[in-house]
C-alpha positions in Angstrom: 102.2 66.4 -87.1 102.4 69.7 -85.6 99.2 71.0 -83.3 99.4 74.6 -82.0 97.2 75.5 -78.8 95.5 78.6 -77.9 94.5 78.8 -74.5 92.7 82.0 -72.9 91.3 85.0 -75.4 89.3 87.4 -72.4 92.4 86.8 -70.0 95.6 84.8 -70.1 96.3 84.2 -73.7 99.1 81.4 -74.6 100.1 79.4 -77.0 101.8 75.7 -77.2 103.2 73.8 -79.5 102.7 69.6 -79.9 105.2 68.1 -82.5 104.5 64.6 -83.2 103.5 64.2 -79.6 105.7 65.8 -77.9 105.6 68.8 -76.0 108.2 71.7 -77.2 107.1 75.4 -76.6 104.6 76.9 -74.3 104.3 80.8 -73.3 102.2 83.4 -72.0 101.4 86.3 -73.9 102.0 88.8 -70.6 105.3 87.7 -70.4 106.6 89.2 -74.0 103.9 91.9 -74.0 104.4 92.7 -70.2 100.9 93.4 -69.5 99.8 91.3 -66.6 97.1 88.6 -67.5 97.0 89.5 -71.2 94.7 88.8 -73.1 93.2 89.0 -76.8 95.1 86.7 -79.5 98.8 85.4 -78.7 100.3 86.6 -81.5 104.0 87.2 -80.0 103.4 83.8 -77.8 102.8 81.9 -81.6 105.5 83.4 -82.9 108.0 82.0 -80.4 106.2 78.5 -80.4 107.2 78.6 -84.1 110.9 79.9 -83.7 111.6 77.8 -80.6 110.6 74.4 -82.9 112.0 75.8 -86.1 108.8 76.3 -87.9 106.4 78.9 -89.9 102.9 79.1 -89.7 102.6 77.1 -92.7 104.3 74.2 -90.9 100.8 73.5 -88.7 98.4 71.5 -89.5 96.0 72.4 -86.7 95.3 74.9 -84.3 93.1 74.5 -81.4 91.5 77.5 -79.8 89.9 77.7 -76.0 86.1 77.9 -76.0 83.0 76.9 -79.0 81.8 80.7 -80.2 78.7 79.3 -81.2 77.9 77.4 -78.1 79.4 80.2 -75.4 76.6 83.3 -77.4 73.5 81.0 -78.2 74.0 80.3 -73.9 75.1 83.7 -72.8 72.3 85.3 -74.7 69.6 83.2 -74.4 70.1 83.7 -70.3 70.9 88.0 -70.7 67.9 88.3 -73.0 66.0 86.7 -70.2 67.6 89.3 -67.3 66.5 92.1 -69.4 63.4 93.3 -67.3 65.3 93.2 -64.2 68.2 94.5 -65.4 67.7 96.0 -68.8 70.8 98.7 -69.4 73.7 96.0 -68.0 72.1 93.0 -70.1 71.5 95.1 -72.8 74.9 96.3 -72.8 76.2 92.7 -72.3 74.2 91.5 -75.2 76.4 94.0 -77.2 79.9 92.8 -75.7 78.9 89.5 -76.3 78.5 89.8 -80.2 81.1 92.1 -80.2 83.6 90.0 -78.3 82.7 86.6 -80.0 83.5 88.1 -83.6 86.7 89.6 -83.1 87.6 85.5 -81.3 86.4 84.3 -84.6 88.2 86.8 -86.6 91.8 86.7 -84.0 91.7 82.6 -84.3 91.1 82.3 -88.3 94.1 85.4 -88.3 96.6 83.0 -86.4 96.4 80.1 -89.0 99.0 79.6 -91.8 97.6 78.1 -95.3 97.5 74.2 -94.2 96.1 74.7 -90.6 92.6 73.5 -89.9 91.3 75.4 -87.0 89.2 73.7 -84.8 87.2 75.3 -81.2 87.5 73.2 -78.4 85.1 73.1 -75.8 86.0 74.8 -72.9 86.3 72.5 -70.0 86.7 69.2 -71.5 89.8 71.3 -72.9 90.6 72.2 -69.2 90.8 68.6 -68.2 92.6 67.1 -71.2 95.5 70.3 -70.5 95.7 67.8 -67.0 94.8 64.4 -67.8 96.9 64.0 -71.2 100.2 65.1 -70.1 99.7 63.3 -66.6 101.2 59.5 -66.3 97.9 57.8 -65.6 96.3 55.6 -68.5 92.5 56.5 -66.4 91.6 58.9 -64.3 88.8 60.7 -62.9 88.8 64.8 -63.9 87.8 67.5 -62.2 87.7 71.3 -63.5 86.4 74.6 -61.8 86.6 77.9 -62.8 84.4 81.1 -63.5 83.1 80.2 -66.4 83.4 78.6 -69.8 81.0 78.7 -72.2 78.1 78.1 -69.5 79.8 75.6 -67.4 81.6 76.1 -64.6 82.4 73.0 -63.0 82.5 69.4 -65.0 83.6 66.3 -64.0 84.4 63.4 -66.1 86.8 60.1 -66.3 89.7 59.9 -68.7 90.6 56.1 -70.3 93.4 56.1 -72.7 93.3 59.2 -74.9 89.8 59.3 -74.7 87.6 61.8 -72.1 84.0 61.7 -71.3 81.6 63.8 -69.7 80.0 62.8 -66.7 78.0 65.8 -65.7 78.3 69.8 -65.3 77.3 72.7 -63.3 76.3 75.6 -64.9 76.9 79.4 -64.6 75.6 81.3 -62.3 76.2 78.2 -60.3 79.9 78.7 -59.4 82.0 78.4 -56.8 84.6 80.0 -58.7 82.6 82.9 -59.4 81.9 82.7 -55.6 85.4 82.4 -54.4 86.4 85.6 -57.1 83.0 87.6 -55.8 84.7 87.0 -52.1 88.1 88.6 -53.2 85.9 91.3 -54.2 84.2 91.6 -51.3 87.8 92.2 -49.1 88.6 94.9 -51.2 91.1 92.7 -53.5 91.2 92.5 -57.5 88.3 89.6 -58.4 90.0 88.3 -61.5 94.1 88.1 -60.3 93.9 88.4 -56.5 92.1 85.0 -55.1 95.4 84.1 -54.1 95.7 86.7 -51.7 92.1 85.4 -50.3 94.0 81.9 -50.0 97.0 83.3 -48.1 94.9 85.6 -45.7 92.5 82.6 -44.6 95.1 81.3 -41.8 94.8 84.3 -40.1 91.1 84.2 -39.4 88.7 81.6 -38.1 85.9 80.3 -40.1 83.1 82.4 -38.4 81.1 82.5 -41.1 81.2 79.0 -42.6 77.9 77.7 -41.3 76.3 80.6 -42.6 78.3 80.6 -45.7 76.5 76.9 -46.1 73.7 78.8 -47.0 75.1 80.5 -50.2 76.2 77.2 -51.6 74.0 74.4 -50.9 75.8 70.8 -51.7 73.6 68.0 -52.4 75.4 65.1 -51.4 76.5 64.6 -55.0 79.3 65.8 -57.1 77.2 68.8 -57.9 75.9 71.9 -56.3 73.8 75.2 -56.2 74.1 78.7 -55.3 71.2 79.9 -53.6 70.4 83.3 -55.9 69.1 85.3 -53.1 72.7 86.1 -51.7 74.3 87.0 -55.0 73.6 90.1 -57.6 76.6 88.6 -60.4 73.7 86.9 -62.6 72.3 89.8 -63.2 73.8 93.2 -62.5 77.4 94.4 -63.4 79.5 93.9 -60.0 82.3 95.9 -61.4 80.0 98.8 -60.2 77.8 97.3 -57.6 79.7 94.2 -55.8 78.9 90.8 -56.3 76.5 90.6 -53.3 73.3 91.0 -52.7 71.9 93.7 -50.2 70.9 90.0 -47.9 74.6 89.2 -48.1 75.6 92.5 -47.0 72.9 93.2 -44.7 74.4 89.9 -43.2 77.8 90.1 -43.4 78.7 94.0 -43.2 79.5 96.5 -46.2 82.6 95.5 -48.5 86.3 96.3 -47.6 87.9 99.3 -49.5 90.7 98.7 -51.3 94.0 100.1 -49.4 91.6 99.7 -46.2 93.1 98.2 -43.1 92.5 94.5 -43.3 90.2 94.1 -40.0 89.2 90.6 -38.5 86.0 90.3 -39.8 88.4 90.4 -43.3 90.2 87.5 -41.9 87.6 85.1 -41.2 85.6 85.6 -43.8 88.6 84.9 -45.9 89.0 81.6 -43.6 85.4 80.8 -44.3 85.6 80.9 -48.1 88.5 78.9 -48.2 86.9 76.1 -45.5 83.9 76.5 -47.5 85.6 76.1 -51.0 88.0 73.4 -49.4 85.1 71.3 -47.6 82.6 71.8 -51.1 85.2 70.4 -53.5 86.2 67.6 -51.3 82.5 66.5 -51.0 82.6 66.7 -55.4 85.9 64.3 -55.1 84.4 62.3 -53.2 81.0 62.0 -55.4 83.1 61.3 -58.5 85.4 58.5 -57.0 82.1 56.9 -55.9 81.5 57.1 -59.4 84.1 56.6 -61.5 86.0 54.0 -59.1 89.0 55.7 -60.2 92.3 55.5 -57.7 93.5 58.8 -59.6 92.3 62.2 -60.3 93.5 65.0 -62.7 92.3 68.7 -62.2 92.4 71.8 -63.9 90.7 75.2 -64.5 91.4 78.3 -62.4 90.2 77.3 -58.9 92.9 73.9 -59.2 95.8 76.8 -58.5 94.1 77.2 -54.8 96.9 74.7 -53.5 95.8 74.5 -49.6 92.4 72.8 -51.2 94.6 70.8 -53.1 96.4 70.0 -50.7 93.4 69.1 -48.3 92.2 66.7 -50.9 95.3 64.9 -51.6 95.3 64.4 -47.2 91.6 64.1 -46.9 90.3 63.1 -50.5 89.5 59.2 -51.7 92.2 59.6 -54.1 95.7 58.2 -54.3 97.2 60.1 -57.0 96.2 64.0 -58.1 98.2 65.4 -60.9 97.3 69.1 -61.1 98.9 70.6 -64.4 101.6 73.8 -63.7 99.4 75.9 -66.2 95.5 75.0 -64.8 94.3 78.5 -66.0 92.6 79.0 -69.2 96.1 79.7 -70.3 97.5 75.8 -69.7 94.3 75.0 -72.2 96.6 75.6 -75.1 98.3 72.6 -73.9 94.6 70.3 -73.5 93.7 71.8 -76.7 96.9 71.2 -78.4 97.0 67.8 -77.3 93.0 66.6 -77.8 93.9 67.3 -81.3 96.5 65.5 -81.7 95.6 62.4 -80.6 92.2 62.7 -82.4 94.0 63.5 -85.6 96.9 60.9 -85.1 95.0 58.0 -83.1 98.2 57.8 -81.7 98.5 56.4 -77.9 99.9 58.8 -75.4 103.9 59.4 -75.5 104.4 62.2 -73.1 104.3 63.1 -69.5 104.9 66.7 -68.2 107.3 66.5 -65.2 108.4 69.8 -66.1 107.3 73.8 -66.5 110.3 75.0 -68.5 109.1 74.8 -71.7 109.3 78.9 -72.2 112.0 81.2 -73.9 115.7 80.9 -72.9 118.6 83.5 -73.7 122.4 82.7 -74.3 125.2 83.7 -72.2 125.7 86.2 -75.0 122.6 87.5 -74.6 123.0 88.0 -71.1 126.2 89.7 -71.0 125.2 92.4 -73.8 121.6 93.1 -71.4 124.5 93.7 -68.4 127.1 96.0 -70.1 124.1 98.2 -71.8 123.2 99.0 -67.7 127.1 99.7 -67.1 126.9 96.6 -64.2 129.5 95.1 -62.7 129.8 91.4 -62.6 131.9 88.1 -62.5 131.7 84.6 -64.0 132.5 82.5 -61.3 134.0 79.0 -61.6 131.0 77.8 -59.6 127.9 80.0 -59.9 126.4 77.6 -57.8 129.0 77.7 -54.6 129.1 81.4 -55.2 125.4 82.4 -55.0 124.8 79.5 -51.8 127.4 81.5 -50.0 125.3 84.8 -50.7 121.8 82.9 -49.9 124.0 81.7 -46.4 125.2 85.8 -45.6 121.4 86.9 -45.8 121.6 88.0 -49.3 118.1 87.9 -51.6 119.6 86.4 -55.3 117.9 86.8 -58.6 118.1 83.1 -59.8 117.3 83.4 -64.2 118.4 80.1 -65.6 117.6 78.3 -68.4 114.0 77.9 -70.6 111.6 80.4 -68.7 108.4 78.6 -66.4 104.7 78.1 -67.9 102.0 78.8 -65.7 102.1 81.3 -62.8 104.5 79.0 -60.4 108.6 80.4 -61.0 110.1 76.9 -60.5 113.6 78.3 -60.3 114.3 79.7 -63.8 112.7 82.7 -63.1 112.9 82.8 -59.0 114.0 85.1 -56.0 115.7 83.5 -53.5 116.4 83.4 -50.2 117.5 81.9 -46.7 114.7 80.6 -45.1 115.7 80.3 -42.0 115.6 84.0 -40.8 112.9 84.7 -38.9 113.0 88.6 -41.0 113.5 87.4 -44.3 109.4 86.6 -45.4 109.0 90.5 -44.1 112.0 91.7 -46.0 111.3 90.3 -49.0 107.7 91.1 -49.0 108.5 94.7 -48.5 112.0 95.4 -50.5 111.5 93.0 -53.1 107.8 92.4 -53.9 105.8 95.2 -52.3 103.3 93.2 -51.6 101.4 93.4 -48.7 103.0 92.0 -45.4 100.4 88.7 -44.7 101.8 87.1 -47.8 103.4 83.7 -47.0 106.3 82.3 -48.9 107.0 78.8 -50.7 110.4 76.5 -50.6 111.9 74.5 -53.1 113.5 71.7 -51.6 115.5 68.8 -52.7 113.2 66.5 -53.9 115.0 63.3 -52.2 114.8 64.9 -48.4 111.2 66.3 -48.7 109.5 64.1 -46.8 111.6 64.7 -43.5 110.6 68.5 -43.7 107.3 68.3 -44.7 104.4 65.5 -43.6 103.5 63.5 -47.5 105.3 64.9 -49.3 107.5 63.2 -51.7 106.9 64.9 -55.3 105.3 68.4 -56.2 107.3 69.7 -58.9 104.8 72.2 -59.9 104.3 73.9 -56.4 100.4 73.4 -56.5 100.0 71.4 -53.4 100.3 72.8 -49.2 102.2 70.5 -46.9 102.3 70.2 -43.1 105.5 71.6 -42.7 106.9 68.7 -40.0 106.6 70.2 -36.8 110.3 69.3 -35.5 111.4 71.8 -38.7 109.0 74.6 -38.3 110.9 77.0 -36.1 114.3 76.4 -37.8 112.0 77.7 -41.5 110.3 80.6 -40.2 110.4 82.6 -43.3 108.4 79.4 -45.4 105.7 78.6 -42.4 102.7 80.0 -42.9 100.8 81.3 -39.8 99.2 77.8 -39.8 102.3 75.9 -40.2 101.7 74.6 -43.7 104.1 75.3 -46.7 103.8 75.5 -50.5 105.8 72.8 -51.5 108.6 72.7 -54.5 110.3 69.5 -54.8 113.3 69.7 -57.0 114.7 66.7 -59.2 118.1 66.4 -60.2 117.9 64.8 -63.3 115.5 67.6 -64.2 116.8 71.0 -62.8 120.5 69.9 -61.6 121.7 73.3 -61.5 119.2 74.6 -59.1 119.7 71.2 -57.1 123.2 72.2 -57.2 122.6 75.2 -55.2 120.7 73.9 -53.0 122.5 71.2 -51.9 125.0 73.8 -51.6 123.1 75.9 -49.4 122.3 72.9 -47.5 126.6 72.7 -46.6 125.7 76.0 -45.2 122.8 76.6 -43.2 121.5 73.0 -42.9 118.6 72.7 -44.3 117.9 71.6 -48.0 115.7 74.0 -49.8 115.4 77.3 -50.3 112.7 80.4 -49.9 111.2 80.7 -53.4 109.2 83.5 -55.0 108.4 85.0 -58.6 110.8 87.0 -60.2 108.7 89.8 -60.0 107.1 92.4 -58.5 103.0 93.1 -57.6 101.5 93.9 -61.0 104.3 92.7 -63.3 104.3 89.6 -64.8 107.2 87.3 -64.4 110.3 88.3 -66.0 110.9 86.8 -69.3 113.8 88.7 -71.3 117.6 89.3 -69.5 116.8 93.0 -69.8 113.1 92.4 -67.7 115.3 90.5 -64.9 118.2 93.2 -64.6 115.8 95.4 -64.8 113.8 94.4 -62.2 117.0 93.6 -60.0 118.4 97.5 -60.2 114.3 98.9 -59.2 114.4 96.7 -56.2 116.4 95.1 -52.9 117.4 92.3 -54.2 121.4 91.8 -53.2 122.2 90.1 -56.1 121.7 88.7 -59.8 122.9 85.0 -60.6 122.3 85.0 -64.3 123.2 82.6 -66.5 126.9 81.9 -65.6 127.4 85.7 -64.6 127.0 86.9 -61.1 126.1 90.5 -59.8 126.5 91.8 -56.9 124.9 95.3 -55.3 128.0 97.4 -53.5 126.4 98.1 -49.7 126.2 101.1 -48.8 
């Protein structure tokens, strides 16, 4: 039986592919359109589902899309329709989007099956938490998903037994904390629907000032659910593309907004550490509600706010739980893999056959392909006898090396197909890097990939994060030999790297370990602010000959930039 998945439609489209249980093809749409966070049907993302598992459209027997129509509009506008007389223009306007935006869904999803594929809309969250739950290697676990918004939820919690997921209980929009978290990006002058990351990675610089107030804006109960208090936000009711996300109270209280390109101030800073203690300290109280509940020693999570890996990390330290699988994809994109996958075993009745230990399930390009996207630029390059040897001595001289190997990443971690590396044991490289490379601005920390057998000497619990979605205490014997992959708080985003899984990059590694002594390596995206991620041999070179990076290790070829 073959199931295709749709995941994302406003933002993030993807598609993956389920053949007779198993896993095969997964892909953003930005990636082969090159339009960051993409969205709309995945047509190009389908069509290499189809070619990377041999089959048409005709071949699928179902396709499972990302949200319930239906549900999302008779929600939506029951609640705009009743904003009207404070607000009547915006929800008047939004009443118009929403009919607007739910047919063309209706019309995109029916346009993406062949002639023998039932479609079938997913509800959003449960979705979310099967993407997690039925790719993970526990037979129960509790689930967890937050995000912005679904069709009216925007947190739900539930247990998973078998293949089998139930519903324990929701919060619903405009009750949010990932509305609140994007509305604080906002707020520092940052882009609400991509940059929350950036809120993540400035918190350490800051002190949580604000948190006691910030209590005040979300009010935990004591259970696993919560409430915003209304008279501190304007997002239920007024369009904060235009006016913020805050109410005059919250700005009265907390000063005017940050413009963007401003010069990030203190006040920036800790309320950045605020919303992430107050994020970090709300979700670990919901943890702990659900284990109460559910009894479970394990715990899946998904949706948006499950990529904020220093709460995920806090949990996993702090939390009742023993196990947390987080999926590499918790977006609305990695729902094409829940949605994929729900079907499938409701179809089949089958029990579950597959764990996801590994991202690279994305397109790959031959050696010939490779070569032809190098002579069209006119570049010189080798083939080395040991690409690995060759590029560890590079990584050991100070050189930054484009690493593109193998099937390309899904989800917004690169995982060392599509990576940037570096030494990190320079104490200039994380500024280098963030300047010649990225251009991103200069308080952006850096993650490592490290050999997944010696992890736990560098950094405190950590023996296996594949999927870079969890912060670790880097060990504080190690911290001044890895300046360039300690945050300001001494924390690291963690990559452990298998052998039997990626032994080419563990190869390098290992190598670069003979060299500098340490065994990992400084690891970032293979692109640049506002790109996505490099998917095609021509995006990488590319993106190697518009920036400082010293060299290209692609495929088995090698290039190297002349100094001048």
């Amino acid at each position: 039986m073959n199931v295709l998945g749709i995941g994302g439609y406003s933002h993030d489209s993807a598609a993956a592919l389920v053949c007779d249980g198993q896993l095969v093809a997964g892909v953003a749409e930005e990636r082969l359109t090159r339009v960051k966070h993409q969205g709309g049907a995945p047509r190009e993302a389908v069509a290499y589902c189809l070619e990377a598992a041999g089959l048409t459209r005709d071949d699928i027997d179902h396709v499972g899309c990302y949200m319930k129509p239906g549900y999302r509009m008779a929600r939506r506008l029951a609640y705009r329709m009743r904003q009207i007389p404070r607000s009547p223009l915006y929800s008047a306007a939004y009443v118009g989007y929403e009919l607007v935006h739910n047919a063309q869904y209706v019309r995109d999803m029916r346009g993406l099956c062949g002639r023998n594929a039932r479609l079938h809309y997913m509800e959003h969250h449960p979705a979310h938490a099967a993407s997690a739950y039925l790719v993970s290697p526990f037979d129960e676990a509790a689930l967890l998903t937050i995000d912005y918004i679904g069709e009216w939820a925007s947190t739900w919690f539930g247990i998973g037994e078998g293949t089998r997921i139930k519903t324990l209980g929701t919060v619903d929009y405009p009750h949010s904390l990932g509305v609140f978290y994007s509305a604080i990006t906002d707020y520092l002058g940052f882009l609400r629907a991509s940059d929350e990351y950036k809120v993540m990675g400035l918190a350490p610089y800051g002190e949580p000032e604000y948190y006691d107030d910030l209590k005040k804006v979300v009010c935990m109960n004591g259970r696993a659910d919560y409430s915003i208090d209304l008279s501190w936000i304007s997002w239920h009711y007024r369009p904060g593309s235009r006016h913020g996300y805050f109410s005059d109270k919250f700005l009265k209280r907390y000063g005017p907004p940050r413009k963007k390109g401003a010069e990030v101030e203190q006040r920036h800073k800790n309320m950045a550490a605020s919303a992430q203690k107050l994020l970090e300290e709300s979700v670990l109280q919901i943890a702990r509600a659900l284990h109460a509940e559910t009894g479970s020693r394990n715990l899946c999570m998904a949706g948006g706010v499950a990529l904020n890996c220093a709460m995920n990390g806090r949990i996993l330290r702090e939390g009742p739980f023993e196990n947390i699988y987080v999926q590499p994809a918790s977006g609305d994109d990695g729902i094409a893999i829940g949605a994929a996958f729900q079907l499938h075993h409701e179809a089949t009745g089958a029990p579950r056959a597959f764990e996801m230990h590994d991202a690279r399930i994305g397109p790959e390009f031959s050696n010939e392909a490779i070569r032809a996207a190098l002579d069209a630029t006119g570049l010189d390059y080798e083939t080395p006898a040991d690409l690995e040897e060759r590029s560890a001595d590079l990584l050991a001289e100070g050189k930054i090396v484009g690493w593109y190997q193998g099937r390309m990443e899904f989800g917004p971690r690169a995982l060392g197909s599509r990576s940037i590396l570096a030494d990190p044991t320079r104490a200039d490289m994380k500024d280098r890097v963030n300047d010649v490379v990225k251009h991103r601005e200069s308080f952006r920390p850096f993650a490592p990939s490290c050999l997944k057998e010696r992890a736990s000497e560098f950094f405190e619990g950590c023996a296996d994060s594949p999927f870079m979605l969890f912060v670790y205490p880097v060990a504080e014997a190690h911290r001044r030999r890895l300046p360039a992959i300690t945050h300001v708080d001494g924390t690291a985003r963690v990559q452990t790297v298998d052998a039997n899984l990626m032994p080419r990059y563990h190869k390098l590694i290992s190598a670069f370990e003979n060299r500098r002594g340490v065994p990992l390596v400084l690891n970032t995206s293979f692109n640049v602010m506002g790109e996505p991620i490099v998917n095609t041999p021509e995006d990488a070179v590319k993106c190697y000959l518009g920036t400082g990076i010293d060299a290209l290790a692609i495929g088995d070829c090698l290039a190297v930039k002349k100094q001048t």
